[in-house]
Structures are given as C-alpha cells and as structure tokens.
VOZA-801808 format. One line per field, with one value per residue: residue number from 1; x, y, z of N, C-alpha, C in turn; residue in three letters. Coordinates in steps of 0.001 Angstrom, whole numbers. Atoms other than C-alpha are relative to their C-alpha. Example, Ala and Ser with C-alpha at 12.3 -4.5 7.8 and 13.67 -1.06 7.14 Angstrom:
BEGIN
i: c(1, 2)
nx: c(890, -820)
ny: c(-1190, -1190)
nz: c(0, -60)
cax: c(12300, 13670)
cay: c(-4500, -1060)
caz: c(7800, 7140)
cx: c(900, -770)
cy: c(1200, 1090)
cz: c(0, 730)
aa: c(ALA, SER)
//
This chain:
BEGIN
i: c(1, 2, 3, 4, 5, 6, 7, 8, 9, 10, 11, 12, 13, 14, 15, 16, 17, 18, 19, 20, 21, 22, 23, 24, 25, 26, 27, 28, 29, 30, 31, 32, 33, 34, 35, 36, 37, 38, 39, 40, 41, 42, 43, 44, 45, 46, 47, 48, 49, 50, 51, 52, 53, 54, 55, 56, 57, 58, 59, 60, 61, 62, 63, 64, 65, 66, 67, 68, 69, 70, 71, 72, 73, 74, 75, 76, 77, 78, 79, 80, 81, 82, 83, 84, 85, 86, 87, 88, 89, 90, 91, 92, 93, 94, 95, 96, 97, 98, 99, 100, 101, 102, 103, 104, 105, 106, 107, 108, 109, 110, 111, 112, 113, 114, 115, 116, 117, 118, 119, 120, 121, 122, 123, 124, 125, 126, 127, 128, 129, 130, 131, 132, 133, 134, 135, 136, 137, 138, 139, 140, 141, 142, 143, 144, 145, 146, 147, 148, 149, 150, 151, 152, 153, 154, 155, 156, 157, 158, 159, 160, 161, 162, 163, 164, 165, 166, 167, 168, 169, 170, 171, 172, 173, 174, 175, 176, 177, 178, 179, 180, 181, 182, 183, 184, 185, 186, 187, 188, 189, 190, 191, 192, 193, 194, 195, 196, 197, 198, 199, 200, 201, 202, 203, 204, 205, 206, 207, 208, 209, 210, 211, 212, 213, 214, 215, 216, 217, 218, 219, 220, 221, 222, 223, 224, 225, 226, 227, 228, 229, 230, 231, 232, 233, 234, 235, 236, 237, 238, 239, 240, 241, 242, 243, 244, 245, 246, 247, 248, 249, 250, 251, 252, 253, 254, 255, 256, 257, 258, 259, 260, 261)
nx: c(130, 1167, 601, -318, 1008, 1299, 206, -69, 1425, 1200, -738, 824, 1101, 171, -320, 986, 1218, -315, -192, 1633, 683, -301, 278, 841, 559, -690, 390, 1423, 238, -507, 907, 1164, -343, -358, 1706, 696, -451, 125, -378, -996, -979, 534, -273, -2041, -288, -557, -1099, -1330, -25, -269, -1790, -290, -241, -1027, -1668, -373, -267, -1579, -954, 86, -72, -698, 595, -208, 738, -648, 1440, -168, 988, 281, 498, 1537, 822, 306, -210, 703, 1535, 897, 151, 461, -873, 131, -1201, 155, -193, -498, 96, 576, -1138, 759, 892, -1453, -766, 861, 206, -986, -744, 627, 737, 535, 1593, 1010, 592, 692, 568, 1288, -608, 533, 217, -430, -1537, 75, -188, -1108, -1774, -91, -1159, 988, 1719, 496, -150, 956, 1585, 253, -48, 624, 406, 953, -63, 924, 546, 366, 1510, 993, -289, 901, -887, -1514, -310, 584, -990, -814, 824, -165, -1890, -628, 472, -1495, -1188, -69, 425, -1185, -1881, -1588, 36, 521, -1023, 643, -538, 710, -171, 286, -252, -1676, -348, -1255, -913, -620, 1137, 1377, 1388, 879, 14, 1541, 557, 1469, -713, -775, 1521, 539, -721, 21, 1047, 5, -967, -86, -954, -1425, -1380, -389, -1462, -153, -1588, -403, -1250, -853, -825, 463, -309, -1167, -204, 913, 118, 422, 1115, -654, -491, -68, -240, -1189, -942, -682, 590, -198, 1643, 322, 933, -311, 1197, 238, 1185, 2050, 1232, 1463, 923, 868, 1230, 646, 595, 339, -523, -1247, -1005, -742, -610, -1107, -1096, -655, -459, -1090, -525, -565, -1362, -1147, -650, -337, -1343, -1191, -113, -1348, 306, 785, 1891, 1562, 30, 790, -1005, -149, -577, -723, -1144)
ny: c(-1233, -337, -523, -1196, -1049, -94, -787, -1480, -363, -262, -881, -934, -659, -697, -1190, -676, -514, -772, -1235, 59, -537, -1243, -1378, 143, -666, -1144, -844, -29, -1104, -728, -338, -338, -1456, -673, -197, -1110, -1195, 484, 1480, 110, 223, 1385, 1092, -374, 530, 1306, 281, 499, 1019, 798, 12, 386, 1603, 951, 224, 1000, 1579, 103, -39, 1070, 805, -710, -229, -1453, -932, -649, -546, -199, -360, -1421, -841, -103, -345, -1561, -734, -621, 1203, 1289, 1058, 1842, 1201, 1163, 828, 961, 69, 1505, -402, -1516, -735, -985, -990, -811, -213, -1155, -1341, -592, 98, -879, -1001, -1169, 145, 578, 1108, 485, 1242, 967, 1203, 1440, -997, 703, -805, -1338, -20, 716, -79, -1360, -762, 733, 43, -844, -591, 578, -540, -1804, -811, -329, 892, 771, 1113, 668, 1243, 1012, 538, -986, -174, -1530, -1267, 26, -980, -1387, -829, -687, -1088, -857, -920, -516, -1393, -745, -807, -1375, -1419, -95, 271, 802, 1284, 849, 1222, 1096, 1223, 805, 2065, -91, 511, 139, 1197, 839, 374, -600, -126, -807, 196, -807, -1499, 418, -1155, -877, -674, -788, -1393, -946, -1906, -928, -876, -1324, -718, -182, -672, 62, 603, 1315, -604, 1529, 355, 1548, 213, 1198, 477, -128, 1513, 470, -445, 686, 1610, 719, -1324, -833, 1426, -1767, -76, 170, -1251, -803, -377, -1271, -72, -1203, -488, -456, -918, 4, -1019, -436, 394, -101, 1411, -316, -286, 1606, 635, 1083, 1251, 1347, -1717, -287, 1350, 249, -1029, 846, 1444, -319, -157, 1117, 388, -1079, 246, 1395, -322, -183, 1169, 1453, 1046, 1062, -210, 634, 1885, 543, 725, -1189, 62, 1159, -40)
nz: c(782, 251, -798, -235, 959, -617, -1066, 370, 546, -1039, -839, 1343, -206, -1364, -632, 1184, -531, -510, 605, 131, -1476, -151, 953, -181, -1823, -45, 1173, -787, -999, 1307, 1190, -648, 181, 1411, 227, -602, 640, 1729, 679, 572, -1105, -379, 1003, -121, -705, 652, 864, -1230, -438, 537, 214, -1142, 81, 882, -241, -911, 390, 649, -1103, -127, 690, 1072, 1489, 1390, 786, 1238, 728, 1245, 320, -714, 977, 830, -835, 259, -1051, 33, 661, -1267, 724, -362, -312, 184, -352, -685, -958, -109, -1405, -353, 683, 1363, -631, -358, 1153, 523, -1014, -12, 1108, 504, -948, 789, 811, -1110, 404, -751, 276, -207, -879, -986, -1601, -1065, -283, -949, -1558, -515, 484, -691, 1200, 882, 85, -211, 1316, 718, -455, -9, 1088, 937, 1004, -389, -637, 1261, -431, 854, 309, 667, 1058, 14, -480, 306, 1650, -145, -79, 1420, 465, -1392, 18, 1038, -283, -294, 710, 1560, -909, -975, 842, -589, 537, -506, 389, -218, 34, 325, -162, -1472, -1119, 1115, 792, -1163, 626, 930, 902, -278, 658, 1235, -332, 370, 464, -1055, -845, 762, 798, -967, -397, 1120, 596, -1694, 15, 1488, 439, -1182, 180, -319, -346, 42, -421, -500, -1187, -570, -1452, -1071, -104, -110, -1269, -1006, 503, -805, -1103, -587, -863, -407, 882, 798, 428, 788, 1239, 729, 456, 1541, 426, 1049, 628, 1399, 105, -400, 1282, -78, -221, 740, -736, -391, 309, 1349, -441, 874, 243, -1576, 486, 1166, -899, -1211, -160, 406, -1016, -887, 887, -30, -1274, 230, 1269, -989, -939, 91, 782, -1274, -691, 1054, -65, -1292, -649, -999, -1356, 233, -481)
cax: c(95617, 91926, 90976, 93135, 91521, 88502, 89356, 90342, 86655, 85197, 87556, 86366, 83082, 82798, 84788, 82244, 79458, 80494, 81253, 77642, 75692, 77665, 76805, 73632, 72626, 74906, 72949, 69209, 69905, 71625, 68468, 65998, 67820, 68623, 64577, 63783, 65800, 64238, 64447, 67412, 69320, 67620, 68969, 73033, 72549, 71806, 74277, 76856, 75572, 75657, 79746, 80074, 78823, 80822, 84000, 83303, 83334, 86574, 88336, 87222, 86919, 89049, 86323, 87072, 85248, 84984, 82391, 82191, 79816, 79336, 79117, 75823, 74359, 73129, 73683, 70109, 67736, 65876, 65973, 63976, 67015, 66933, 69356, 69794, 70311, 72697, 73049, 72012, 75408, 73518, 71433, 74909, 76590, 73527, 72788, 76623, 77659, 74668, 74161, 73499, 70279, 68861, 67588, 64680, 63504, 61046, 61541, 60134, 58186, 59613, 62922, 60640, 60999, 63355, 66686, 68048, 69346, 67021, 63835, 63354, 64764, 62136, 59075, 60224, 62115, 60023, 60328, 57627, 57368, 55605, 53826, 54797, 52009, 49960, 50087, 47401, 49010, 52796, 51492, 49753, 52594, 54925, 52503, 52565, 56604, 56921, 54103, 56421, 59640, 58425, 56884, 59923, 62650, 64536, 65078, 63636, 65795, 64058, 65271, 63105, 64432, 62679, 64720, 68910, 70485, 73025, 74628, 75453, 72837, 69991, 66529, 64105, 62643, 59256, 56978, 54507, 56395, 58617, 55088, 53720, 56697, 56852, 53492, 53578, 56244, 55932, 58882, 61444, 64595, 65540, 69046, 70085, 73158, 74735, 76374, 78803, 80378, 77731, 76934, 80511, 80969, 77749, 78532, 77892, 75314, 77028, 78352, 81100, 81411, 84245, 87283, 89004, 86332, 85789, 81676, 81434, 78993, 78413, 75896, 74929, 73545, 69541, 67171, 63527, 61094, 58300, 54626, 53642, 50710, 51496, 52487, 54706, 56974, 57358, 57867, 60435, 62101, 62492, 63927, 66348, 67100, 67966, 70594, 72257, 72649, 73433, 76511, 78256, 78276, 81752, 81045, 80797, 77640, 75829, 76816, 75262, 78937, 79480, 79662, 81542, 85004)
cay: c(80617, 80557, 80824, 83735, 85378, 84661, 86218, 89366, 89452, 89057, 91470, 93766, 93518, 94248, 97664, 98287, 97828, 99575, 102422, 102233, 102351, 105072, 107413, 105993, 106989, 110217, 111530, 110587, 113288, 115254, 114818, 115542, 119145, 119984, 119470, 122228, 124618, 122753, 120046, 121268, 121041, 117744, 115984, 117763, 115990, 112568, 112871, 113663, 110270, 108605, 109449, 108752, 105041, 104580, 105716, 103307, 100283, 101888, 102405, 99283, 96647, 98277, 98751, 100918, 103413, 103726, 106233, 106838, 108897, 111847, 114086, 112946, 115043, 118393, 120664, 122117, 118850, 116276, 112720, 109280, 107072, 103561, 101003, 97613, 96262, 94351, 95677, 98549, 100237, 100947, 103530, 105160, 105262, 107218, 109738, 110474, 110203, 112164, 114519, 117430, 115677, 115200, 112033, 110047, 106691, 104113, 101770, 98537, 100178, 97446, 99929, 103026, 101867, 100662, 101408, 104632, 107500, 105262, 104699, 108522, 109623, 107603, 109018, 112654, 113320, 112934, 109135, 106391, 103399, 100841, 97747, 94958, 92883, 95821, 96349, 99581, 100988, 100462, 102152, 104955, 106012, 105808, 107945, 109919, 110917, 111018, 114032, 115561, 115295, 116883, 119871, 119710, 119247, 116524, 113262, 109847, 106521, 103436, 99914, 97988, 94209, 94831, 93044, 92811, 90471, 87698, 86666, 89645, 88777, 91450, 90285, 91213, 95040, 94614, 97172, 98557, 100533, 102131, 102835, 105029, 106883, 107919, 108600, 110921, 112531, 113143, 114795, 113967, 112232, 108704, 108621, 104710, 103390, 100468, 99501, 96702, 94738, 95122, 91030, 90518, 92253, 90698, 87105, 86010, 88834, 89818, 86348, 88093, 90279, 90502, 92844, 94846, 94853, 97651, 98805, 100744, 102926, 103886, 106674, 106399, 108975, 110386, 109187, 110087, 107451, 106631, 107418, 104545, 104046, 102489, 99025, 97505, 101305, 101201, 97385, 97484, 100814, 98835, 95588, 98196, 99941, 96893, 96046, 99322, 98880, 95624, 96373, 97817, 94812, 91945, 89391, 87455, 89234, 88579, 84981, 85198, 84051, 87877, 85811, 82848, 82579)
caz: c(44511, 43883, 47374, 47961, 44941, 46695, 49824, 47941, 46036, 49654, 51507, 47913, 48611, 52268, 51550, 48259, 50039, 52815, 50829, 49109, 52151, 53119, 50370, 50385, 54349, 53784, 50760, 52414, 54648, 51800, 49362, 52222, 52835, 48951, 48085, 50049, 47517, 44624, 41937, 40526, 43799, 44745, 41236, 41951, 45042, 43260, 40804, 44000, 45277, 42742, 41926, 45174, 44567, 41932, 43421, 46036, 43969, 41748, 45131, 46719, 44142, 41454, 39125, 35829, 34353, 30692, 28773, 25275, 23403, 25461, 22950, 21251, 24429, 23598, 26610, 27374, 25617, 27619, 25907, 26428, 27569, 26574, 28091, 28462, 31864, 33528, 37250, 39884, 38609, 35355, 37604, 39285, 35920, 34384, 37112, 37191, 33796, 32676, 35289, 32673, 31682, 35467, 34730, 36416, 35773, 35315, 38206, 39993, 43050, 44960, 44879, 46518, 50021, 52311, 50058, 52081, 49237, 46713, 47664, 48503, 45073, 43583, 45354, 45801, 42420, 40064, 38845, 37958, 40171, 38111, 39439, 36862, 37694, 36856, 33391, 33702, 36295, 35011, 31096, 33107, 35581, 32200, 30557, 33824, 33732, 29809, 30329, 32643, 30961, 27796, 30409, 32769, 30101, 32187, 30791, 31648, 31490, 30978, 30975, 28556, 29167, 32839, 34658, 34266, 32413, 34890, 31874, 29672, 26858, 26239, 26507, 23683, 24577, 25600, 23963, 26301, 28066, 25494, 23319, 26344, 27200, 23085, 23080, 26422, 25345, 21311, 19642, 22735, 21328, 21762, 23486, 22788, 25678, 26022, 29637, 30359, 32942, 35388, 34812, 35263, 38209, 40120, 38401, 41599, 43149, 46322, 47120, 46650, 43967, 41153, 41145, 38856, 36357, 33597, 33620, 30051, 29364, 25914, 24387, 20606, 18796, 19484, 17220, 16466, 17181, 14803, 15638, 18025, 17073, 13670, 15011, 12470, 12327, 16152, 15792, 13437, 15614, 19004, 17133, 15282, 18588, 20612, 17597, 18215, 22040, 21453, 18720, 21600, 23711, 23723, 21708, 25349, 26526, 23142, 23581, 27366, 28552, 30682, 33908, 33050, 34496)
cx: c(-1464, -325, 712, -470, -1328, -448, 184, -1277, -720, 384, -944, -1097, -495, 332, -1162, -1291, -338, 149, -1305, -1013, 573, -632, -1508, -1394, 288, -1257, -1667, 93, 85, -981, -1068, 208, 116, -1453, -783, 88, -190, 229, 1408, 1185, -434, 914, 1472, 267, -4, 737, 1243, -21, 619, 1695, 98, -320, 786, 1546, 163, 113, 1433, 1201, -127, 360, 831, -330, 462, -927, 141, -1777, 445, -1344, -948, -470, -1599, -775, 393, -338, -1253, -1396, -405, -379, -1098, 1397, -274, 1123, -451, 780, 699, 471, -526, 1093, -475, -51, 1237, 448, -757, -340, 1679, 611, -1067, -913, -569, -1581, -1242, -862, -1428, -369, -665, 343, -991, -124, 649, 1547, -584, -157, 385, 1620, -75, 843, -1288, -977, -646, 402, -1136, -1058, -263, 856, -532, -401, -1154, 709, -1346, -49, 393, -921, -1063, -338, -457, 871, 1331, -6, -178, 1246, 1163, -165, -352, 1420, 100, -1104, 766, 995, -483, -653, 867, 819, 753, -433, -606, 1163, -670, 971, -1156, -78, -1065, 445, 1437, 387, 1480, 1134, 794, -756, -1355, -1474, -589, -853, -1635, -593, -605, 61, 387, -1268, -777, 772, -395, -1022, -406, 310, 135, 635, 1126, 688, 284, 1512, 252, 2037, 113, 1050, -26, 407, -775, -250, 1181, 72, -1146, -187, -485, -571, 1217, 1118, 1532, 3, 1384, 1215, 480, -942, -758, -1709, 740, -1654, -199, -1491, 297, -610, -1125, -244, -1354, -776, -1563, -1161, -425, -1017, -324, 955, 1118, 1003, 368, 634, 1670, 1284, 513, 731, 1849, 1329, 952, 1456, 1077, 725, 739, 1566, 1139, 415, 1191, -868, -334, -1399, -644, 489, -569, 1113, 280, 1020, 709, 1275, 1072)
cy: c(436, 388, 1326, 1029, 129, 884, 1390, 242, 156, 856, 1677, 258, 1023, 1512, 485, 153, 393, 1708, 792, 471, 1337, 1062, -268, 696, 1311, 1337, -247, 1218, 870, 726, 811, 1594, 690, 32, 1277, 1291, -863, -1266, -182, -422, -1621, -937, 732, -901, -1466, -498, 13, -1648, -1053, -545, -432, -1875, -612, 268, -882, -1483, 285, -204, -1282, -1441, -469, 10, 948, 547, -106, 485, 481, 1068, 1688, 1289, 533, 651, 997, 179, 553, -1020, -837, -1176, -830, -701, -1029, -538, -907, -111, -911, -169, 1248, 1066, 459, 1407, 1045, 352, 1300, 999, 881, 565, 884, 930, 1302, -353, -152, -1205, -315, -1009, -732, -1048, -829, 1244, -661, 642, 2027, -350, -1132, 36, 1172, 596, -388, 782, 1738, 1242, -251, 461, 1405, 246, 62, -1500, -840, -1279, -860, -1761, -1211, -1011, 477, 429, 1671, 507, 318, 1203, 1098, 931, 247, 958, 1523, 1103, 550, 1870, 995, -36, 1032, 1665, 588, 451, -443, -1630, -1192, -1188, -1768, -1469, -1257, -1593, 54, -825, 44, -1079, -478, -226, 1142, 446, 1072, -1102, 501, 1077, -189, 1867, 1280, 1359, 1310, 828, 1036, 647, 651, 451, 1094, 817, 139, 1431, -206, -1211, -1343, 264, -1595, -441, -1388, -124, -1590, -449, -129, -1732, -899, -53, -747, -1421, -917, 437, 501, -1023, -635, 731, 563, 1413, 44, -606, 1529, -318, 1140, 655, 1296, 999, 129, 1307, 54, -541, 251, -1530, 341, 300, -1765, -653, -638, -1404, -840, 1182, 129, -1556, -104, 1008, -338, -939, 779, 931, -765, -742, 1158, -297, -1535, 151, 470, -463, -1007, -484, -1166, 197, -500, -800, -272, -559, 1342, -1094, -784, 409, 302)
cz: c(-102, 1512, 555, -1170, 648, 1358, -222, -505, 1310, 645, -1184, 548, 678, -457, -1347, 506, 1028, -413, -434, 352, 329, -564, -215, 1585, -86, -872, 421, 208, -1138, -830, 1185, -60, -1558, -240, -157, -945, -1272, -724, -140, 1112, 536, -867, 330, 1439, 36, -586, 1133, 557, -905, -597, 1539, -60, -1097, 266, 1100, -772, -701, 1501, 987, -595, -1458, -1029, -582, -808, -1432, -1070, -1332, -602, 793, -557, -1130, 933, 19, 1106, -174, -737, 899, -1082, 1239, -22, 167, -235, 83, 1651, 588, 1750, 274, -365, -1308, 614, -144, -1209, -644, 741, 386, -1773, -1007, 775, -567, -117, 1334, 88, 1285, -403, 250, 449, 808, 1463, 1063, 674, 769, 1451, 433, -346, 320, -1432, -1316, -475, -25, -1185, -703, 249, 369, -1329, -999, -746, -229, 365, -220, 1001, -1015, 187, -108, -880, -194, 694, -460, -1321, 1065, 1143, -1006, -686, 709, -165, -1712, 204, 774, -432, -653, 787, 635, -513, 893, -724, 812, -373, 197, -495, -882, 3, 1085, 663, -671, -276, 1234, -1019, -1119, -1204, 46, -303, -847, 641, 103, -22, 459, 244, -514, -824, 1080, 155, -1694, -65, 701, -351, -2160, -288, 1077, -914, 625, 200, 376, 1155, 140, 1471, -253, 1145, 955, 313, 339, 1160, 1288, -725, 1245, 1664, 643, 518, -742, -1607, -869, 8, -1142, -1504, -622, -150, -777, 374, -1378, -634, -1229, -186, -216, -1480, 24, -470, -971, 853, 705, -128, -1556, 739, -785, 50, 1530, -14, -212, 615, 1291, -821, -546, 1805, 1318, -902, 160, 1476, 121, -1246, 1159, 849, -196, -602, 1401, 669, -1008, -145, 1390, 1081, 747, 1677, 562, 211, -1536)
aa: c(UNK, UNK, UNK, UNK, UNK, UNK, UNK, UNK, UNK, UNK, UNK, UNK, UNK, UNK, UNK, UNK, UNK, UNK, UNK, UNK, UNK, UNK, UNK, UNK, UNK, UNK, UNK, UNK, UNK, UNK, UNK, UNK, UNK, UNK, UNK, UNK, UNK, UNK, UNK, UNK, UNK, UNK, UNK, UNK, UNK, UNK, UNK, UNK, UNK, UNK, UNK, UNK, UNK, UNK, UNK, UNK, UNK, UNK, UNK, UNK, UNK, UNK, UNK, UNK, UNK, UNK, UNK, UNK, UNK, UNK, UNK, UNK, UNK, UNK, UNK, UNK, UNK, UNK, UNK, UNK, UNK, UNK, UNK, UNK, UNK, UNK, UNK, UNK, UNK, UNK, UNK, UNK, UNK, UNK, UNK, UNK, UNK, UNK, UNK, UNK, UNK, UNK, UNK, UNK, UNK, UNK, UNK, UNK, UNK, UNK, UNK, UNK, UNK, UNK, UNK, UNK, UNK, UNK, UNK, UNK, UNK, UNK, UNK, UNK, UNK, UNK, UNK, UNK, UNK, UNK, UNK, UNK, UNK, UNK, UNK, UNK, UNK, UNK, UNK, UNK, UNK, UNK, UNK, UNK, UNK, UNK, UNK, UNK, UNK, UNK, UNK, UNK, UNK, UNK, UNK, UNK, UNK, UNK, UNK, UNK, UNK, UNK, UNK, UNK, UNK, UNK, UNK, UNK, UNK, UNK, UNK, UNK, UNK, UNK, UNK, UNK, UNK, UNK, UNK, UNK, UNK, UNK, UNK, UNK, UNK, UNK, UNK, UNK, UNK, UNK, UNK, UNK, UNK, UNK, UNK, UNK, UNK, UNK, UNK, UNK, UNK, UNK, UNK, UNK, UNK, UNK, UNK, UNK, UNK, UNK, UNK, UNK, UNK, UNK, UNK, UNK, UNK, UNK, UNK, UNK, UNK, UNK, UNK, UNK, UNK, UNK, UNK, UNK, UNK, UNK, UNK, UNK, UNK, UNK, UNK, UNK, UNK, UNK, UNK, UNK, UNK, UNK, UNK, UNK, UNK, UNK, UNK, UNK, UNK, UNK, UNK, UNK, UNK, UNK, UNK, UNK, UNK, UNK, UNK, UNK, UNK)
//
C-alpha cells in the first residue's frame, strides 16, 4: 500500500512539475511581450502565470485551494503584505489570489536568474532582490521598493521569517526588514496573511511531493504600523503581528509537526 501511494506522489509530481515549467517557459515569453504595453499589462501577465501554476499542482497533485479573507482588500489601495512562509506556492497564491493589488516582493536575488517566468519578474517588475549576507544592501533595496509602492500605489509582499518554514512552525519575524519597508513607505497599510499547507505539500521537497493537500491562504484585516523608529512600539507591533498570522495556522504547524506523516 505505501509504495503504491508512493508511486502516485511520484507519478504527482512529474505531472506538477511539468505543468510548472510549462507556465513558467510559456509566460517568459508572455512577460517579455506584455512589458512593452506597460506595468499594468506586465503584472495581468504574472497573475495569469501564476493561476496557471496553481492549477497545475490542483490538476496534477490534487491540491485544494482555500482563501478566506478577501474582503479586507480595498479595491484601489496598495498594502505592505506580511506573510509567513512555508513554500514557493506562497508566491503563486499571492500574485493570483491578489491580483487586484499587483504585488511585488522582497526576494533572495539568488531567485533573479536562471528561474524562467521568475527570475525576469524579479528584475523587470519592479521587485527588490536582497543580498542576505548584505545587510546594507538588503535595508536599502527594501527602502528602495517601499519608496515606490507608496509612489506607484502597488503593493509589496514580504516574507519576514526569510527563509520557509519545513515544518509548519513560524520563525520569529526578523526586524530589519519590516522597519525599512514601514519607514519607506509611511502611512501604507499593513495587510497581515497567513498560508498553509505549503510544508505539507513539500514534506519531502520534490522527492516527491504530497497529494491531495489543501494550501490555505488567509488575509486578516490591514493594520497601521507604529512609527518605527520608536523601538519598543515597532517591537511590540511585529511580536503582535506574528500572533495574528500565526492564529490562523492548525494547531500542527504551531507545534512544527506540518510535515509529519
């Protein structure tokens, strides 16, 4: 029994990340032509990709969709998005699931070249690609994009754990990061989500990964962020922030058990 479950997770994969690639190579070309007629056509052509990678893992792997919260997103605003992280399906989820807001995000440069569809979102739409062993350079392209949102009016989506979680559990929200976009961007809206399942689903990376699991993705309502530079008031607003995204998590992720059989 188990190894025929097993051959269905690997048979899964193959057609998920088959699918992936696809929309990945497809939408290169895609973004390169939409550009030309603009941002706005550039980001309708990420958000196409990005539904496109997630109907390849529902139709492949028989992942399930489930979004909540939709509503706390005023048609016509541009938030700071702050998620925890638990796969690259975060990304997909947020560029589809909040295609109104055009998103862009603060990402590991090691993801602007070489991933086709990606890497060339990252270095022509607008996001920052942040050195973590750079600390200067990482605040200053943060400080970089939140200046453009609040000019642009399109949202930013940052991942403050910096890196995703294997087991489910959030890491603690490191500061840096989050105090540069608010201070870039003063008066933009905190837009707090929580996603699921993505630890589930890559319990065991690609080697292979899990069917018929449900990625959530849940949006709380906006919040204004204190002034960052009082330290104990921003403090005290990340530790409360990370309890909200964190409230909408199983009781198995905030035990760290996500990828456990």
């Amino acid at each position: 029994m188990k190894l025929r479950e097993n051959s269905l997770d690997w048979a899964a994969t193959v057609g998920a990340v088959g699918g992936v690639f696809g929309a990945l190579f497809a939408y290169d070309v895609v973004q390169r032509v939409a550009i030309r007629f603009g941002s706005h056509a550039h980001q309708r052509a990420v958000s196409r990709m990005a539904r496109w990678i997630n109907r390849a893992a529902s139709l492949a792997a028989g992942t399930r969709y489930h979004v909540e919260g939709l509503h706390h997103v005023e048609a016509g605003r541009a938030y700071l998005v702050v998620a925890n992280h638990q796969s690259l399906y975060d990304i997909a989820m947020a560029s589809d699931f909040l295609e109104q807001l055009e998103p862009r995000y603060v990402s590991k440069h090691e993801l602007a070249r070489g991933v086709p569809g990606v890497s060339y979102n990252l270095r022509r739409g607008g996001s920052a690609c942040i050195d973590r062993r750079d600390p200067a350079q990482a605040v200053a392209a943060i400080e970089d994009i939140g200046r453009r949102a609040q000019q642009g009016g399109f949202s930013v989506v940052i991942f403050p754990e910096g890196t995703r979680s294997k087991t489910g559990a959030m890491r603690p929200f490191r500061e840096a990061g989050l105090r540069a976009l608010v201070r870039s961007a003063p008066g933009m809206e905190i837009l707090p989500v929580t996603t699921v399942g993505g630890s589930k689903l890559f319990r065991h990376d690609l080697k292979p990964i899990t069917r018929n699991v449900e990625l959530g993705f849940i949006v709380h309502a906006p919040v204004a962020a204190p002034d960052p530079d009082d330290a104990e008031a921003f403090t005290a607003f990340v530790h409360r922030l990370e309890a909200t995204i964190a409230s909408a998590l199983p009781e198995r992720d905030r035990q760290g058990r996500a990828a456990e059989e």
